[in-house]
Each structure stands twice: as structure tokens, then as C-alpha cells.
C-alpha positions in Angstrom: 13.1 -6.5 -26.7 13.5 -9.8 -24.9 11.3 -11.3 -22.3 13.7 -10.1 -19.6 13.7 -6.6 -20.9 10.5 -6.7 -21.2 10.0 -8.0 -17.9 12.1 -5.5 -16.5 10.2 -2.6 -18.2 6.6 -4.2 -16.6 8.1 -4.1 -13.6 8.8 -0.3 -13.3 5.4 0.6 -14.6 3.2 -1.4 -12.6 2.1 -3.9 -10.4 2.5 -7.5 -11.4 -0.8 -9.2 -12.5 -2.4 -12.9 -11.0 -5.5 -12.6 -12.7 -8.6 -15.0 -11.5 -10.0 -18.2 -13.7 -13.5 -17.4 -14.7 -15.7 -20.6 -13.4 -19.5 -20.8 -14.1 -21.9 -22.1 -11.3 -21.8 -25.3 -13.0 -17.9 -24.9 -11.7 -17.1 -25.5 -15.8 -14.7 -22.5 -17.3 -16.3 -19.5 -18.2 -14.2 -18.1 -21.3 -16.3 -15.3 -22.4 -16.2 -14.3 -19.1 -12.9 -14.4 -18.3 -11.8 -12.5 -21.8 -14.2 -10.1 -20.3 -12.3 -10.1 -17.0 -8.9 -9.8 -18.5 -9.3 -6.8 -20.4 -10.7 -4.6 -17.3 -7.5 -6.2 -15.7 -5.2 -4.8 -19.0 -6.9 -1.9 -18.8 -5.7 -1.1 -15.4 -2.1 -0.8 -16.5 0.1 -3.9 -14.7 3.3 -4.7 -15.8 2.8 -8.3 -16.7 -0.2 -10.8 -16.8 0.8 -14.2 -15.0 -2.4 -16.6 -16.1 -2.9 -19.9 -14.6 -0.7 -19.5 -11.1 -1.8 -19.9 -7.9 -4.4 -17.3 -7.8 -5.7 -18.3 -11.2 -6.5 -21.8 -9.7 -3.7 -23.5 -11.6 -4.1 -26.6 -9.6 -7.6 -27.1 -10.2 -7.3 -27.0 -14.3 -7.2 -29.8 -16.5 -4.9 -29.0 -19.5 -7.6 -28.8 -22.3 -8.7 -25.8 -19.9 -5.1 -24.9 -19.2 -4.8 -24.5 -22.6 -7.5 -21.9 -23.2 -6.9 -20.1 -20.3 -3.1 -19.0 -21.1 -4.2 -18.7 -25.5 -7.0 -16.2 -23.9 -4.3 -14.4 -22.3 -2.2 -14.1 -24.7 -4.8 -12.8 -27.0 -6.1 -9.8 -24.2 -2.5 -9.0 -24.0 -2.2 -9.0 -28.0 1.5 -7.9 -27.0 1.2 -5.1 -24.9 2.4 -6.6 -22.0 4.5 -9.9 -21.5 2.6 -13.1 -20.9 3.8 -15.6 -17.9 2.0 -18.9 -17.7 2.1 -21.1 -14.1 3.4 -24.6 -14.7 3.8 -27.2 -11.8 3.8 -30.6 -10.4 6.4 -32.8 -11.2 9.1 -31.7 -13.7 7.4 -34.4 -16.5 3.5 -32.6 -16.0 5.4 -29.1 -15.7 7.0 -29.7 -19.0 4.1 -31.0 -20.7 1.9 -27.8 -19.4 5.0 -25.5 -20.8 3.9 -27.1 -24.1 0.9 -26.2 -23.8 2.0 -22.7 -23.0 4.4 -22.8 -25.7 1.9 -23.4 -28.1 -0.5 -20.8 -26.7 2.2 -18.1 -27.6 3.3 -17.4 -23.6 6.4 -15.3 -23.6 7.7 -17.1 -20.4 6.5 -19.5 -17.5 6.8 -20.0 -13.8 7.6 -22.7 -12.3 5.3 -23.4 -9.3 6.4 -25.6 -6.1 6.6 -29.0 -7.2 4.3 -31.7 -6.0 3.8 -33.6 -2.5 7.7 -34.1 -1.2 10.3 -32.6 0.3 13.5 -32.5 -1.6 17.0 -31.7 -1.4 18.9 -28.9 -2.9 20.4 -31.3 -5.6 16.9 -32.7 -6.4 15.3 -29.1 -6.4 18.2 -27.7 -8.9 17.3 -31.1 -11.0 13.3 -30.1 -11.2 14.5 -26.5 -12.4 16.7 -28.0 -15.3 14.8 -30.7 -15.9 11.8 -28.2 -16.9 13.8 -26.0 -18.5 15.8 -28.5 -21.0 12.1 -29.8 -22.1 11.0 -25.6 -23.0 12.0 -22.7 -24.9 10.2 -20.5 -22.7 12.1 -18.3 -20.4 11.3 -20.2 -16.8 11.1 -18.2 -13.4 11.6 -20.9 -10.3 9.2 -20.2 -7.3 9.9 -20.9 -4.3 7.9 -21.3 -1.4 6.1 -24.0 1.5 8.2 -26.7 0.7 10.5 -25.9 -2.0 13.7 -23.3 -0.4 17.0 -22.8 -2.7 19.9 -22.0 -0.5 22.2 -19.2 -1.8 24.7 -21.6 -3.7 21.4 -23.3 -5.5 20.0 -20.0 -6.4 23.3 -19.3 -8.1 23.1 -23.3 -9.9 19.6 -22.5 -11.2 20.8 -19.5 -12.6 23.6 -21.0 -14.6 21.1 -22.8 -16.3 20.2 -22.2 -19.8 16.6 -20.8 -20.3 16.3 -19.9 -16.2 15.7 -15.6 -15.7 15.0 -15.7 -12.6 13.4 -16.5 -8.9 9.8 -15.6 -7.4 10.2 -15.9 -3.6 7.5 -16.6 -1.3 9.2 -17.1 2.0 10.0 -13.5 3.2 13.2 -14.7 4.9 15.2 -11.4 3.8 18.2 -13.0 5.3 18.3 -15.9 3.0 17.1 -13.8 -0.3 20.2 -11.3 0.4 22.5 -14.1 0.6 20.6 -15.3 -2.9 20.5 -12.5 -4.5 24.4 -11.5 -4.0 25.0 -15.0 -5.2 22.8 -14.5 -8.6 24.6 -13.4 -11.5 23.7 -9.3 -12.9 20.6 -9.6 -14.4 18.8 -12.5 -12.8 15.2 -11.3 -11.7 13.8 -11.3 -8.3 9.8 -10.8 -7.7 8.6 -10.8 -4.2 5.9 -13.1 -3.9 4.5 -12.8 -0.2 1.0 -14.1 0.1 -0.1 -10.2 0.2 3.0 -8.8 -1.2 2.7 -5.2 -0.2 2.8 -6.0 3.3 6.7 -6.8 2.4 7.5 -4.5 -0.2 9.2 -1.9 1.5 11.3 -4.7 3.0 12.4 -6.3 -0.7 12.9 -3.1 -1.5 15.7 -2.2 0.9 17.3 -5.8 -1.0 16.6 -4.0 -4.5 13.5 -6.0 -5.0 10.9 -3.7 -6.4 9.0 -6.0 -8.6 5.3 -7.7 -6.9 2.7 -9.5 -6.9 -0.5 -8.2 -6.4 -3.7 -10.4 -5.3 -5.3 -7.4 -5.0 -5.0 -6.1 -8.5 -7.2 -8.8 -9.3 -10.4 -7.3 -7.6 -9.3 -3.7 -6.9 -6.5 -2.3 -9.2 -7.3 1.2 -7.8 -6.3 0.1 -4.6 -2.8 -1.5 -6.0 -2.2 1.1 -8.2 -2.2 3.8 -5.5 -0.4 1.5 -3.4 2.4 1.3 -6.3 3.0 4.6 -6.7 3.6 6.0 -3.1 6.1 3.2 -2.8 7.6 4.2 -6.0 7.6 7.8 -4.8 8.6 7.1 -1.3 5.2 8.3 -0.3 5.6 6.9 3.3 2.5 8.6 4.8 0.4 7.1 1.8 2.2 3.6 1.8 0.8 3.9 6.2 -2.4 4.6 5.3 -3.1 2.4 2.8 -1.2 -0.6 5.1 -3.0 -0.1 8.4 -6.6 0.8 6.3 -6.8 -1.8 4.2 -3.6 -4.0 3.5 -3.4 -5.5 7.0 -7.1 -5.9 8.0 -7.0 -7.9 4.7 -4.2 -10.5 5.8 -6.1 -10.7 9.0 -9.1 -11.4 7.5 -7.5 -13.7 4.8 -5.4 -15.7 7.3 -8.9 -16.5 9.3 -9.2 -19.9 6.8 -7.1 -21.9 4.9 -7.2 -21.2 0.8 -8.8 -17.5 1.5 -5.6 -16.5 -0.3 -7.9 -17.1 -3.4 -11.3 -17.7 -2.3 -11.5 -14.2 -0.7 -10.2 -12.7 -3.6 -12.4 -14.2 -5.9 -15.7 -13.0 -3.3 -13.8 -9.6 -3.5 -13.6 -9.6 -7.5 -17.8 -10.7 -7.6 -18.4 -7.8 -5.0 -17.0 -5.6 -7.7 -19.4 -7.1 -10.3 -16.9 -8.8 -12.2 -17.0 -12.5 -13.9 -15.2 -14.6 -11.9 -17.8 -17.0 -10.6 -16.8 -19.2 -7.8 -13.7 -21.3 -6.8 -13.6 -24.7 -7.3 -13.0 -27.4 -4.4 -10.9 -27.6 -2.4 -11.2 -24.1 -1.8 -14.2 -22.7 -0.4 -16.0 -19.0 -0.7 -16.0 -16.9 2.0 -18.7 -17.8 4.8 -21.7 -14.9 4.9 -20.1 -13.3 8.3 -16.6 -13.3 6.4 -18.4 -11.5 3.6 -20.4 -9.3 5.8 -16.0 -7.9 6.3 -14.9 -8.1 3.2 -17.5 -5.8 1.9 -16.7 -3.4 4.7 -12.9 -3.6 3.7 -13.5 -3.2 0.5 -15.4 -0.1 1.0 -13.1 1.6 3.1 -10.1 0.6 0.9 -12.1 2.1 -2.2 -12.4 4.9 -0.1 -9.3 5.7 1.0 -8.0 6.0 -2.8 -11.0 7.9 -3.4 -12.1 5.2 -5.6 -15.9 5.0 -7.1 -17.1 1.3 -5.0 
């Protein structure tokens, strides 16, 4: 099968996977721990492992780390599931970290929001095949914050050679309709909201069924229930589990900046698994934040009927 076959396969079966960087409390990268944390996250059945993105810390990683992070990843997946490494920064450092997840045996990488500046549709196009001429990895553009493809550059990126598809952050479901009808058959969309279940329904009236899923990385119970009542048009279920759990969460998340990760990560150590702290910038959660995540959690847990 190839990578986009693949892709698509994961995509049906499960949610997509953003799994946490293992740090000790020296801050220094935990391997054995994160092996450890992969597997449990393997185990729990997603369609595709994305190591090294933005919940995996990408941006605080040097690329000896880098390195070891994405060959870890490829070895928990040992095939099973399709490997796709975060690259960023400018087009020369994203190249040079697609090496590196060349070499690591990544079946395909995503291309993160490039660094600092504001660009225009010519120069964002030019990022895209500038990456993608220096890799024989399959590359998946994201955008989001400062980097938006119009329609007609959507359709330019997809033209080029290597490029499978688009990971969109922004939620504006007018724009990603136009870009999507512009796309050639075949091109892949992933809906990539902060909390992505809080738009899937909305994607999937665009024929967007494929996610993200920050929460699979601390409670796969939770996104795995979640998953299948959309799947099965379970609309009471998909309710419950968004006004339980799923929205308190964004609240709770959107109270300080970088809780997109930080919270997670407090959520994953709540669960008892190795993921150590972030590293600065980001900050963990204060003690009255925590003091609501472990309330959350538990009624989230309980509302799948999940052990806590």
C-alpha cells in the first residue's frame, strides 16, 4: 500500500495520534519513557502516529533529540500504522529535520507553520516546494496562525510532486470548501482545530472525517468513544461527550496561553503515564488549574465508563 492509502485506511479506523515528548525533571529526553508511552498509545488503536508536532513539543527539540524521538516511533509502530514526523521553521531547517526523518524510517512528514513572518501566497507555495524538492517523504502542508493558502494555492501545492495533502487549523469552513473543491481527487484533508472534536461534525458535513486528537494522548478511552458515535452518527453520544467533557476542556485550556500542551501533558501524568514536564516556554498547569483538570478528567472517564 502507499502512504496515502495507508493514510486513508488510518483514518477510517481511528483517531489521529499527537503523542507527547517524554522529558525527565532534569527537562533532558526521557527515551525509555517515552517507548513506554508510545506503545500504551499503539495499543489504543489510532490511525496514524504524528511524533514530533506541536503537541510533541517539536519546537523545543534539538535535532540529535529530534532524531531519536521520530527512530523511537518508528520502531513502536514497527509498521502497523503509518509514521508522520513534524518538520518546521524555515524551508532550509524543515528540510534538514525531513532528513533526519528520512533516515529514521518516517513514512511521511508535516510540514508545520513556518517561522516568525508573514508571507504571501507566492512565498507560502515556495516554502511547500521548497521542502518538498529537498525530501522523498510524502509532505502534508499545515496551515494555521500565520500561514492561510487561499483556494487557488491549495490547488498549486497540490500540483507539486511529493505534496498528499493539507492539515488545516483555521476552522474557516468557508475557505476549506472553496480549497477543497479546488484540490485534485485524492488530496487529503485532516482537521486540525486546537481540540478537534469540537469541529468535527462541521468538517464532516465538507467530507472531512479525518482528526486530531490531543486528547488521545492522555485519555484514548475518551477519543475513542468520541470517534465512534461520530462515525455512527451517534448524535446523543457525540452531545454528551461535547457538553461533559470536550467543551469544559477548551474552556479550561483557553484560560493560558500554551495549555494546548501543557494541560495535556498534566492530564497524561494524572493518568500515571511518562511524560514528565514541558519544557519552557510552556508552563504546567497552576495547582487551582489542576485542582479542574482532575475533576474533568474524572467525569470524562466517567461518562465512557472508563476505569480513572
Amino acid at each position: 500500500m502507499t502512504v496515502i492509502e495507508r493514510l486513508r485506511a488510518g483514518m477510517a479506523r481511528g483517531v489521529l495520534s499527537f503523542p507527547l515528548t517524554s522529558f525527565g525533571g532534569d527537562g533532558a529526553l526521557d527515551l525509555p519513557a517515552y517507548r513506554d508511552y508510545l506503545a500504551s498509545r499503539i495499543a489504543a488503536g489510532p490511525g496514524a502516529l504524528f511524533p514530533a508536532c506541536g503537541t510533541g513539543e517539536f519546537f523545543s527539540l534539538d535535532e540529535d533529540e529530534y532524531g531519536r524521538v521520530i527512530r523511537a516511533a518508528v520502531e513502536a509502530a514497527d509498521g502497523r500504522l503509518p509514521v508522520v514526523a513534524g518538520v518546521g521553521y524555515g524551508w532550509a531547517q524543515a528540510a534538514r529535520f525531513a532528513r533526519v526523518a528520512e533516515d529514521a524510517g518516517a513514512d511521511a512528514a508535516l510540514l508545520m507553520p513556518h517561522y516568525l513572518v508573514r508571507a504571501p501566497q507566492d512565498g507560502l507555495v515556495a516554502q511547500v516546494c521548497e521542502v518538498a524538492a529537498r525530501t522523498s517523504l510524502p509532505l502534508i502542508a499545515y496551515q494555521r496562525d500565520h500561514v492561510t493558502f487561499t483556494a487557488d494555492s491549495v490547488r498549486r501545492i497540490a500540483e507539486i510532486p511529493g505534496v498528499i495533502g493539507l492539515k488545516d487549523g483555521h476552522s474557516d469552513l468557508d475557505r476549506l470548501q472553496r480549497a477543497k473543491l479546488a484540490a485534485p481527487d485524492g488530496f487529503l484533508f485532516f482537521n486540525g482545530a486546537a481540540t478537534a472534536e469540537l469541529q468535527a461534525r462541521a468538517y464532516a458535513s465538507l467530507g472531512i472525517t479525518a482528526y486530531s486528537s490531543a486528547v488521545h494522548a492522555f485519555a484514548p478511552e475518551i477519543a475513542g468513544a468520541f470517534f465512534t458515535a461520530l462515525a455512527e452518527h451517534d448524535d446523543t453520544t457525540v452531545e454528551k461527550l461535547l457538553t461533559g467533557f470536550y467543551i469544559p476542556f477548551v474552556e479550561l485550556r483557553d484560560r493560558v496561553p500554551g495549555y494546548a500542551v501543557s494541560l495535556v501533558k498534566a492530564a497524561a501524568r494524572l493518568r500515571g503515564l511518562p511524560v514528565g514536564p514541558v519544557r519552557a516556554p510552556l508552563t504546567d498547569p497552576s495547582p487551582a488549574d489542576l485542582t479542574d483538570l482532575t475533576a474533568l478528567l474524572e467525569r470524562g472517564l466517567d461518562l465512557v465508563g472508563a476505569a480513572r
